[in-house]
Structures are given as structure tokens and as C-alpha cells.
N, C-alpha and C positions, 0 to 999 in steps of 0.2 A: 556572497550575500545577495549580490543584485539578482544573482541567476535565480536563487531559491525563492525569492521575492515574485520575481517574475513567475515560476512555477506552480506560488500560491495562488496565483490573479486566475489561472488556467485550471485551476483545481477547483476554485470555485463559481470559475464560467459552465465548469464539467458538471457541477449540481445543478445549476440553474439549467442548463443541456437536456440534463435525464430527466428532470422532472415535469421540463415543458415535452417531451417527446414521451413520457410517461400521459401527463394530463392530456396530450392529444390522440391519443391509444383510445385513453379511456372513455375521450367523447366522440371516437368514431364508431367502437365496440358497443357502446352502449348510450348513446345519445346520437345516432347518426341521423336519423330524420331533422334532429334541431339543427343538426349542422350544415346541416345540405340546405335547410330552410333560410339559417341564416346567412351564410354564404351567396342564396341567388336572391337575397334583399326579397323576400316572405315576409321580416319578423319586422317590423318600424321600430317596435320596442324594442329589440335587441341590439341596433343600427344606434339610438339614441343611450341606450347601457353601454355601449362600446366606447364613445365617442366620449361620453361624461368619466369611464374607468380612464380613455389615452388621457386625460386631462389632468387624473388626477394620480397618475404616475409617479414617480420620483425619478426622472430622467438623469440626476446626477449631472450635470453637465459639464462638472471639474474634472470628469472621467475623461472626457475629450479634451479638456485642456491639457491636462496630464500625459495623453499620448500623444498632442502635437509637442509637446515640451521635450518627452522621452526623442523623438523625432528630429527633432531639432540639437536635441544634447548629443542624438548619437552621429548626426553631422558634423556638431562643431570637435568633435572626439575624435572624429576620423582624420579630419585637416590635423590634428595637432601629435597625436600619436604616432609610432611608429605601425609599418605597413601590416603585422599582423597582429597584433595588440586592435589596431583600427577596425578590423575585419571585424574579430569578435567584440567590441564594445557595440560596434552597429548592429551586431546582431542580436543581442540582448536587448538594444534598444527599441528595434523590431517586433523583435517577439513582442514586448510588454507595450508597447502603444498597438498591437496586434489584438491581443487579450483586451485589453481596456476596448477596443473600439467592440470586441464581440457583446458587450454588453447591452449594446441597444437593438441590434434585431430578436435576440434576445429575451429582450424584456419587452418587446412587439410581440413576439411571439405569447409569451408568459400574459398579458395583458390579454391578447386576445381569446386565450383557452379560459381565463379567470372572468367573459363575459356572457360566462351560459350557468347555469343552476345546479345547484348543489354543491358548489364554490366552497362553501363551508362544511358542509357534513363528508365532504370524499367520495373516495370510490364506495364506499357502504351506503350510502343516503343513493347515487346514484343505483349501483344495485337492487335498491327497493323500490325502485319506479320502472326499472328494467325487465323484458319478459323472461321468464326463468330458464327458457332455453340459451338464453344468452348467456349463464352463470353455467352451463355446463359447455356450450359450443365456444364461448370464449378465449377461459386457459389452453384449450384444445388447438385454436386458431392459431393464437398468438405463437407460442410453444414452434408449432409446424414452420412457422414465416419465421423466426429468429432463426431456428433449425438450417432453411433451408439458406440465408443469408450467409451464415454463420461456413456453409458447405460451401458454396458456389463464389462467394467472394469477398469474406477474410476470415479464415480459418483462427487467423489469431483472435478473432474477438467471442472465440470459448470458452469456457469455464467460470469457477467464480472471481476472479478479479485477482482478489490479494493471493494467493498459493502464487500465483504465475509473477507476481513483482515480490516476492520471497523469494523466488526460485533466480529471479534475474540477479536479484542480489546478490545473494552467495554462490550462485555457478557461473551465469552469462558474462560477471562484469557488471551489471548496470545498462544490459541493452536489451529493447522491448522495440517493436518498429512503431512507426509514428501513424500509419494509419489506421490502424486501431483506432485511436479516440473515437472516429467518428460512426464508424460501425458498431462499436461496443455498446452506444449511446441506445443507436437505434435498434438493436439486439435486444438488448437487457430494457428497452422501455418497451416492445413489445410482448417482451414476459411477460414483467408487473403489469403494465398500461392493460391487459389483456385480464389481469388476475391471477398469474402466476405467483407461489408465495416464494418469494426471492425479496433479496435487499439490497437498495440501491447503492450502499457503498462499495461493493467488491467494483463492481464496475468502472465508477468514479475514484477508486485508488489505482485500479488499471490506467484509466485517464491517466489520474497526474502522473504514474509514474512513465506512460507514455511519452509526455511532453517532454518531461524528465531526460528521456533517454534522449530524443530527438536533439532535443538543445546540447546535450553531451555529444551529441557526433557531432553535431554543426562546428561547437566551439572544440571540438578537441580534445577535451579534457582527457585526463586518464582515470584509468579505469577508478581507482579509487574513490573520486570525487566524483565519478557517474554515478557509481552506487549510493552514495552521499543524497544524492541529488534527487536519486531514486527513491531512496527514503521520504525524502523532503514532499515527493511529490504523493505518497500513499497515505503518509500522515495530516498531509493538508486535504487530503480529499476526507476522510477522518472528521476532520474537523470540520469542513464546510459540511459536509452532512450531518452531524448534530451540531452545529453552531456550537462545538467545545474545541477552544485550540490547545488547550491545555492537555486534555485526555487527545488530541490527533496527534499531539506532539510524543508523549508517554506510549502510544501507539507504535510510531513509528521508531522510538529507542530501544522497547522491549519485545516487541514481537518481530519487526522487520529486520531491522540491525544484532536486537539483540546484544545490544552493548549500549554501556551510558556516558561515556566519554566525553568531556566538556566539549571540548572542540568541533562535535557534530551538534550540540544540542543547539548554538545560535541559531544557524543556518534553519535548523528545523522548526526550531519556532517561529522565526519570521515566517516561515512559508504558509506554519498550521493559520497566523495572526491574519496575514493577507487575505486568506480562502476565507476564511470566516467574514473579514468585513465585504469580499466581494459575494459573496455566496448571499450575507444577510439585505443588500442592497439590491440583489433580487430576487428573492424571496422576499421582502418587504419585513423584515422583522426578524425574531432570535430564531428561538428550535419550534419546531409544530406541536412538541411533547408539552402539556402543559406542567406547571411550577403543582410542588407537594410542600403542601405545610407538613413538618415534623419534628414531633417533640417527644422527650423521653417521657413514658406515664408513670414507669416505675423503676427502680436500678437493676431490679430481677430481670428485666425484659432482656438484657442485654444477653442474658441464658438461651432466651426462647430465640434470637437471632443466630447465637450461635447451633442450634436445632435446625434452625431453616437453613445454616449456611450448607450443614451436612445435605439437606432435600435440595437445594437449588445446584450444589454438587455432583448429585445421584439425577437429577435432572438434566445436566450438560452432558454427562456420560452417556442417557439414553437418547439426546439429541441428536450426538456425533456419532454414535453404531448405529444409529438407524440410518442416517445420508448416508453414513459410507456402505452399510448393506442395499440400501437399494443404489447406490451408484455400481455397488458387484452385483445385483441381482439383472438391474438393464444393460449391464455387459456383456449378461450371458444370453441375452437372446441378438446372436451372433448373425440373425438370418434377417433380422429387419434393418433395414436403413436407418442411419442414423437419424433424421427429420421423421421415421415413423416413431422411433422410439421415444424421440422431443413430444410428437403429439398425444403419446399414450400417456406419458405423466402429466401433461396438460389437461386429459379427458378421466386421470383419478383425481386433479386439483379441482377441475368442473363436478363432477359428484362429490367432493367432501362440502365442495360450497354451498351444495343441493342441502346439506343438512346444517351449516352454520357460513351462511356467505361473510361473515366478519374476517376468516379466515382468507381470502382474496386480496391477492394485492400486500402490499406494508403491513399493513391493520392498526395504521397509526390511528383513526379514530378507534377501534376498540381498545387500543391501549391508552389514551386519552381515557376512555369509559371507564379502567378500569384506576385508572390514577385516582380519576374523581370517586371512585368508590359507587359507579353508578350500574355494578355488573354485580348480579346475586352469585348464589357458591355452583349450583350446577350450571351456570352461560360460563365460568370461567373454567370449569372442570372442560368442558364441551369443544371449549374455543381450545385450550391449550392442547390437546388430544389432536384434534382433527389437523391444528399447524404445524404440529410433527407428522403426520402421514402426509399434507399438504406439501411440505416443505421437502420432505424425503422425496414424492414424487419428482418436486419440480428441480431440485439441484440434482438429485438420485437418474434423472433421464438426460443430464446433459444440454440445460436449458442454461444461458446466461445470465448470472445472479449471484448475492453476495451471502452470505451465510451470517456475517452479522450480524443484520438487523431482524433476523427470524428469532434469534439467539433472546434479544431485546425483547420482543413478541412474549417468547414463551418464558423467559421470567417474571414479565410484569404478569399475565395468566396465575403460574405457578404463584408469586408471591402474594398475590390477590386471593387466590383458595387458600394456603395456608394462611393468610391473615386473618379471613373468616374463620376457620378452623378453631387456631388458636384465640380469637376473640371472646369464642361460644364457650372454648374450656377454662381460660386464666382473662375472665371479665376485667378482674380489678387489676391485672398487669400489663395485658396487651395494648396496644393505641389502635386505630384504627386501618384497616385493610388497605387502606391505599400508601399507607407507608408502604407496608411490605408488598407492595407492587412495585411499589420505587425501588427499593434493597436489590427487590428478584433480578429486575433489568441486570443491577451492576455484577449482581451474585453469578447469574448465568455466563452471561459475558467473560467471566475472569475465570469461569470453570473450564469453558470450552475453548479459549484461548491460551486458557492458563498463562494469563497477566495480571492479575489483583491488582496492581498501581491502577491499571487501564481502566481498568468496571468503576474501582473509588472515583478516579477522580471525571469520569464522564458522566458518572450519577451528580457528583458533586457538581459538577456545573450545569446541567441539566434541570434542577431542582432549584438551583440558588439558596441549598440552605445548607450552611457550615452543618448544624448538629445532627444532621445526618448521616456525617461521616464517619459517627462512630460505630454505628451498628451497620456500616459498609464495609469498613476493614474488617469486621468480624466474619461478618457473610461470606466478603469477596475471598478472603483471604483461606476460612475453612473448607470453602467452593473446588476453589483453585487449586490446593493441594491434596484435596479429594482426587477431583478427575487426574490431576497428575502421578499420583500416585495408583490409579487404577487402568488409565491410560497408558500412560507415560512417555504421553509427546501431546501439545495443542491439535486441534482442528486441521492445523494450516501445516503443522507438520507431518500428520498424519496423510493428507492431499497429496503433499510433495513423495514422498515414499510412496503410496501407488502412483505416482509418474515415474519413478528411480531413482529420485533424486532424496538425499538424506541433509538433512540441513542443521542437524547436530554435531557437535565435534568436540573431542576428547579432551583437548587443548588449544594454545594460540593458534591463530592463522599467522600467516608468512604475512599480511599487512599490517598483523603487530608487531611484527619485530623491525628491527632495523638495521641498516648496511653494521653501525659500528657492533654488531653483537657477531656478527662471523666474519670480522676486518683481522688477516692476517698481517701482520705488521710487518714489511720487508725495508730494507735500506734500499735506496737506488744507486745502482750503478754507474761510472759512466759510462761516456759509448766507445772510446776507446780500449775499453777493456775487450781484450779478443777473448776469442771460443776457449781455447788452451785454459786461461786461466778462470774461465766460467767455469769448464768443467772440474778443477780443481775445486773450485768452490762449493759446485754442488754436491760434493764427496759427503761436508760437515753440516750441511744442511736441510733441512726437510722442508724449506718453504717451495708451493707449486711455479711461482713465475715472481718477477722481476722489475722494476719499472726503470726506462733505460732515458738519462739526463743526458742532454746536451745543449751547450749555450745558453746555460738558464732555464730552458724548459723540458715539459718531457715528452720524448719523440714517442714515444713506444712500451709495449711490455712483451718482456721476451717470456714464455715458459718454459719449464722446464721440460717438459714433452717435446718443444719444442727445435731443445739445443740437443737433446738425447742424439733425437732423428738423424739430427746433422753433424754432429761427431760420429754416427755409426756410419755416415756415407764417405767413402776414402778419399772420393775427388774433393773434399769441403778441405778450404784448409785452416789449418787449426791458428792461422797468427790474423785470421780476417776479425775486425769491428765485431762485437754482438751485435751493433745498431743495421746491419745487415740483415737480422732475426725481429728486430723491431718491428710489431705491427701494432695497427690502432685499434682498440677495445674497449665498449662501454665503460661510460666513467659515472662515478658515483660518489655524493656527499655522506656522511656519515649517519645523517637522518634520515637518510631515505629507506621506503620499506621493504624489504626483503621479497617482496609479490613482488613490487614494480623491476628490482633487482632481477627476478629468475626471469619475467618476463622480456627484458630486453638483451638476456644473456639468450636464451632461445632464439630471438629473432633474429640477433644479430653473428648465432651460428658460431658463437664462441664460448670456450667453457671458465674463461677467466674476466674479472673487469676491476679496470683500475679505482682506486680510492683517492682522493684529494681532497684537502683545504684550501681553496684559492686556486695556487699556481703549483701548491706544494705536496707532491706524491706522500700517503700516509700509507699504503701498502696495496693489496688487494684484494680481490673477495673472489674464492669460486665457489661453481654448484658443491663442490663438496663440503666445504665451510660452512655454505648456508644451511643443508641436509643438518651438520653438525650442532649449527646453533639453533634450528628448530627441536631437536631432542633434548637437546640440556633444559628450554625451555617447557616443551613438553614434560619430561621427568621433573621438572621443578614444580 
């Protein structure tokens, strides 16, 4: 719990990360005379904005008390614990007065990008004060320098985020290398910061679950609880990017894991809770997305939702084949370097922005425009078009970015034209367009991930209105089993499959079962019992090995492979101890799971491993047992 904790602090240092390395992108890209002005003390006014924003900061400054406490606790924990127990409590202690202290250069940082103009309006408002070659040389730029970063010195911080911490989960174990976070950051903020149409959460799920893994090798842990951990830290990046801990946590059960199992859900939710309060403390407030009043105008409507769920459906489907065709189409030009082909989808995201710059960047203020209903039917026809070609270029060429929040993008579009739509034909039953901008978000979302809980309840907190849940579950739900049903696998699975990796599975995994489901129950012998009358025994018997008592405890396990060998050799003589054949083998409680079981039977180069309660031999477990009790399993 403390680790997951700590994971979440880190998840939403990784938002506040990308987004000051995003906002300083975008005021070198396109505000760089003011910066260079203010910087060599030009601007007086700027120097006196500065000095009044450090002022009026929220410094937080229980954040520092917090990590000298952590600091001190994991001191006095060392003195008192045993020698490795002490290692890792200091090192959880570490890490989390580590995270807390990153908050304040940080939020130095974030203070000072937040004292030049257009603070409010975004990258859009900048844009319009920007020379328009800039809108085409930008994505282009940007794109090239991730590219080349990305080549030359960390190859891991490619792709969109989440595929690659799905993939760790179910195949690596729960291991992602740790320095990643920091180039990922700076990758993926010169996409967007640039105006590449990418979303900033793949990235920041990469983060946490980077941190994730890190702390997992430091402390140890096994495999199981790395991936745990892993989870914790993709759903909390989730969360701290929409300020919803709710839907990061639903996130990371159903699309990462993939399993809802009470025992993972704590763990996960402190992390989503933490990111979120650290993420909102700098960021200065909740989600950027503003709140949608919504109310039911008529009962019929709840029809016309389920109409749109099918289009916001049929809309995910054409989102996902289109990135994944232009991610096969810039594959196949075999002959350019990978950084030229980063800059070619950079230089189609620059001419789509030539014809609607809204599409640049998040386009959280068009979506904003379009919540409030302040977007007519052809700027949202225009916008949602062009961030599908926008979006296909920039994920489609291999740039670093999350697909998510593009997904967000073009439901709130999509659900905005059909709200108008449906306005102009059913007057007296539809409510207004900005509902179904709200719907579309969640609709899309749950199409392309195909997770319905996920879309519901990130809309649901997003908006803060309970009654809009109901024409969510309708949406999200007919959405989701549209694209799955035409698809038939999410986004992220679909990703993992063009890497090779398949992330589906027919039945249980070997970590849900457990030692006592392939526990072969044998008596123990004692050690006086010689070879002669073992073989006798093994005449009536079909158990593979033995576990051999002496003086109250147990020395050993003999198998039967074992005593074959050595009755077949003539010089052995037949009146010798078995405890002669005695040798020591992975031992194992009866709840332990069947992964961790095969994995230290491999390691340890043996095909058998004892079973106990306490002090007291219960029988043993081999690979062939295990094989057996996965199939009953399996067939059940």
C-alpha cells in the first residue's frame, strides 16, 4: 500500500512533468522572441507578472514537511527492523520524500511558463498570434527532435505509452527501465508542445508505470506484485491526467489487468487518489475540461442516445483503422529513416493545421468550445475530420503520444455534430449539443478501448453530474460492443499484436491458480528406510517423489526418477538410507500461485518442489501436475 502510494505522488509529478515541458515547447515554438525578451530582462512588465504569480503560488509547504517526516520515519525503521526489511522501508521512504520534494522546482517551472500570454486561451489563442509558417514548420520540427532523441538516446521512450505497460504486464513481468520517465516526458512534450495531435496520457502511464517497475526491482518484489504495481502506476497517470481517480482506477482493472479482483482494487485506488491530489496541487485546480449542465428533456431521448451510441461506435472503428493503416502505411517506406518519417507526419499534422489549427496540440480549448456549445455544425464536422488525418499522421509515423486523448477529441467533435443534427430534426426531444459532446467523449473512449465502465464513469466525473449517467451507459455501452464486435480486440490490443505479442487468453493464467490445485499428496517417509524397500514401494504407487523425515524435520525429497537411476546402477547398494538420495527443492505454501511455483522450479533446475504447512510436509507439486491443473482449469 505504502509503495502504490508512493507510485501515485510520481504519477502525478509525471503530469505536472509533461505539461510544463509541453507549455515550454509551445512558448519557444511559437512565442520565442517573448522569451528570449524576457529572459535577458527586455520586458519590466513581465519581471513584475513574474514575481506577483511566485507570490501567489500555492507552495504547499506540508509537502516538505511530509518528506522530512517520510525521511526521518524511514530512519527510525531502519534502527528498528530487521536488516532487509530496513533496506526496503528506507527505500520507499526515499522514493516518496523524493516525489514530494520534486514538486517545487516544478511548480517553478509551471509558474514561470504560466507568466507570458495566452495562459488562458492555449495553444489555440497562441496560434492565432503566431506566423502561419509556424503552424506548418512546427509539427514538422518537433516530430524530427523526438525522432531523433528517441534514436540516439532512449529507444524505450517510443510509442504510445499504454500498449508498452499492457505488454510489460502480461509478458515482461512488471518490468519497464526506469529511465524512460525522463526522456518520455521530453519526447512526447515536443510532439504536442510542437502541435503534434497526440495525448498526453500514454506517456504519463508510461511514467508511472516506469517508476512502478523501478521501485519493483529496488525492493524486490516478485513478479506478481510488480505487475500490481504496474497497474497502480498506469491508472494513476489516468487519473492525474483527467483529475478522475475513479475512471484511472476502472482503467487500470479493465483494460490493463484486466481482472477485477478485490485484492488489487485497494492498492490501485490509493495510487489513482494520490495522483490526482498531487497532480491537482500543481496544476492549481480540477480537470481543464469544463463541467456540462445535463438534464433529460424528454424519456424518448434516451432512443436518440442509443442512435448515437451506434455512430460514436462506427466512429471508434474508423479512428482505430485509420492509425493502425497509416502506422502500416509509414512502415512501408522502408528507405527513409526513421526521424524522416517522424518528420513527414509532422509536416501532414502542419498542413491539416493550415486548414483548421484547432486540431494542434490536445485541442482541449476546442473541446472546451465545443462542451459549451460555442462550435457551429460545419467547425465541428471540419475539426473532427481533419484530427483523424492529424492524429493518424502523428501516432501513424511513429512519434511519441497517447491515443487516448485524441479518442476524447473526436467524440466531443462527433457528439457536437450529431447533437446539432439531431436538435434540428426532434426540436421537442433532444437537449442541447453540448450534452452530446459530453456523451461522445465517453462513447468514443469505451469504443476504442472497449471498456464501457471506463468512458461512464471518466465522463461521470469529468462533468460532475450524476444524470448524465444514464445516457452514458447507453452510449458507452452500445459504442463498445459495436467496435468489439467489428474489431474484436481494443486499440491497445490491437498495438500489442502488430509487436507479437497477443494479450488475450482462452482461460486462467498460471497466477490464478494455486500450489494447492496440483498438490500431489504423498506420506513421508522415513530416512531409514533403504533403497530395497523404496523400490518395493514404488511397484503400488504412481506418486512422482517423496519427502524424506528425519529427527522431526524434513531433510529432503527423493523422486522417483531419482531412485530408478540408482537401483539401475549395480555398484548402489540396495540396504543404503534413501536419505542418501535426499536433496533440497523448492518449497511451497499451499496458496501460492502456480506462475511463481513454475518460475522457481525452472530456476532452481528442478522438476519437483516440496509442499508444507509449517514444519509439516503435505506432499509435492511437479511441472507435470501443474500442466494438469491448468487444463482441468482451462476445460472448466
Amino acid at each position: 500500500m505504502a509503495v502504490a502510494a508512493v507510485v501515485g505522488i510520481y504519477a502525478g509529478i509525471a503530469v505536472g512533468l509533461l505539461a510544463a515541458v509541453i507549455r515550454s515547447v509551445q512558448l519557444v515554438f511559437f512565442r520565442g522572441g517573448e522569451v528570449l525578451a524576457a529572459v535577458l530582462g527586455e520586458d519590466p512588465q513581465w519581471s513584475a507578472l513574474l514575481r506577483s504569480r511566485l507570490a501567489a503560488a500555492h507552495w504547499h509547504l506540508e509537502f516538505a514537511a511530509l518528506a522530512a517526516l517520510l525521511l526521518v520515519a524511514g530512519m527510525v525503521l531502519e534502527a528498528l527492523a530487521p536488516r532487509f526489511e530496513a533496506r526496503r522501508l528506507r527505500s520507499v521512504a526515499v522514493a516518496g520524500a523524493l516525489g514530494l520534494a520534486l514538486y517545487y522546482p516544478l511548480l517553478l517551472l509551471l509558474t514561470f511558463n504560466g507568466a507570458f500570454h495566452e495562459r488562458e486561451g492555449g495553444l489555440y489563442a497562441m496560434l492565432l498570434q503566431a506566423p502561419r509558417w509556424t503552424w506548418l514548420a512546427g509539427p514538422a520540427v518537433g516530430a524530427l527532435a523526438a525522432a531523433l532523441l528517441v534514436r540516439y538516446v532512449s529507444p524505450e521512450s517510443g510509442g504510445h505509452g499504454v500498449v508498452e505497460v499492457i505488454e510489460a504486464v502480461h509478458v515482461r513481468g512488471g518490468s519497464i527501465r526506469g529511465r524512460v520517465a525522463l526522456w518520455k516526458s521530453l519526447a512526447a512534450g515536443l510532439v504536442i508542445g510542437s502541435g503534434g495531435s497526440a495525448g498526453r496520457e500514454g506517456p504519463v502511464v508510461h511514467l508511472g508505470g516506469a517508476v512502478a517497475s523501478s521501485l519493483s526491482r529496488t525492493l524486490g518484489l516478485p513478479r506478481k506484485e510488480a505487475a500490481l504495481l504496474l497497474a497502480c502506476g498506469a491508472g494513476a497517470g489516468i487519473a492525474a491526467s483527467f483529475q478522475a481517480p475513479l475512471a484511472g482506477a476502472l482503467f487500470a482493472l479493465e483494460i490493463v489487468l484486466g481482472d477485477f479482483a478485490v485484492q488489487r482494487f485497494t492498492p490501485i485506488v490509493l495510487a489513482c487518489v494520490t495522483a490526482t491530489a498531487t497532480s491537482r496541487a500543481l496544476l492549481s485546480g480540477g480537470s481543464e475540461l469544463r463541467p456540462v449542465a445535463w438534464s433529460l428533456a424528454h424519456p424518448a431521448e434516451i432512443g436518440v442516445y442509443l442512435v448515437f451510441g451506434i455512430v460514436a461506435g462506427l466512429g471508434g472503428v474508423l479512428y482505430v483503422r485509420m492509425v493502425h493503416g497509416a502506422e502500416i502505411a509509414f512502415s512501408r517506406l522502408k528507405r527513409w529513416r526513421p526521424e524522416l518519417r517522424a518528420a513527414l507526419g509532422g509536416l501532414i499534422v502542419g498542413a491539416v493545421g493550415l486548414v483548421t489549427p484547432r486540431v494542434l496540440g490536445t485541442g482541449i480549448e476546442t473541446m472546451n468550445a465545443a462542451l459549451g456549445g460555442q462550435l457551429a455544425l460545419g467547425a465541428l464536422v471540419l475539426a473532427l475530420v481533419c484530427k483523424l488525418i492529424a492524429t493518424s499522421a502523428t501516432l501513424g509515423s511513429g512519434s511519441p503520444g497517447g491515443s487516448f486523448f485524441p479518442a476524447v477529441f473526436i467524440g466531443a467533435m462527433m457528439g457536437g455534430a450529431f447533437g446539432h443534427i439531431a436538435q434540428a430534426a426532434l426540436p421537442g426531444i433532444v437537449s442541447g449539443a453540448d450534452a452530446y459532446a459530453a456523451v461522445g467523449m465517453g462513447a468514443v473512449v469505451a469504443g476504442t478501448t472497449v471498456a464501457p465502465l471506463t468512458g461512464v464513469l471518466m465522463m461521470f466525473e469529468l462533468t460532475g453530474s450524476y444524470q448524465i449517467v444514464l445516457p452514458l451507459l447507453v452510449s458507452c455501452g452500445v459504442s463498445a460492443a459495436l467496435c468489439k464486435a467489428i474489431l474484436g480486440a481494443s486499440i491497445y490490443q490491437l498495438g500489442a499484436r502488430q509487436r507479437g505479442v497477443r494479450l488475450s487468453r482462452a482461460g486462467p493464467a498460471l497466477a490464478d491458480l494455486s500450489v494447492a490445485q496440483a498438490l500431489d499428496e504423498t506420506a513421508a517417509i522415513p530416512r531409514e528406510l533403504t533403497l530395497a524397500q523404496l523400490a518395493e514401494m514404488m511397484t503400488s504407487t504412481p506418486h512422482a517423489a517423496f519427502s524424506v523425515m528425519g529427527e522431526g524435520k524434513v531433510l529432503g525429497l527423493v523422486s522417483a526418477k531419482d531412485a530408478r537411476q540408482a537401483l539401475l546402477d549395480p555398484a548402489t547398494d540396495r540396504s543404503a538410507p534413501v536419505s542418501n538420495l535426499a536433496r533440497s527443492v523448492p518449497v511451497f505454501l499451499l496458496d501460492d500461485d502456480l506462475e511463481t511455483a513454475v518460475h522457481q522450479l525452472t530456476e532452481s533446475g528442478s522438476a519437483e518442489g516440496l509442499v508444507v504447512d509449517g514444519d509439516r510436509p503435505l506432499g509435492v507439486i511437479t511441472q507435470q501436475r501443474i500442466l494438469e491443473a491448468w487444463r482441468r482449469a482451462t476445460a472448466d
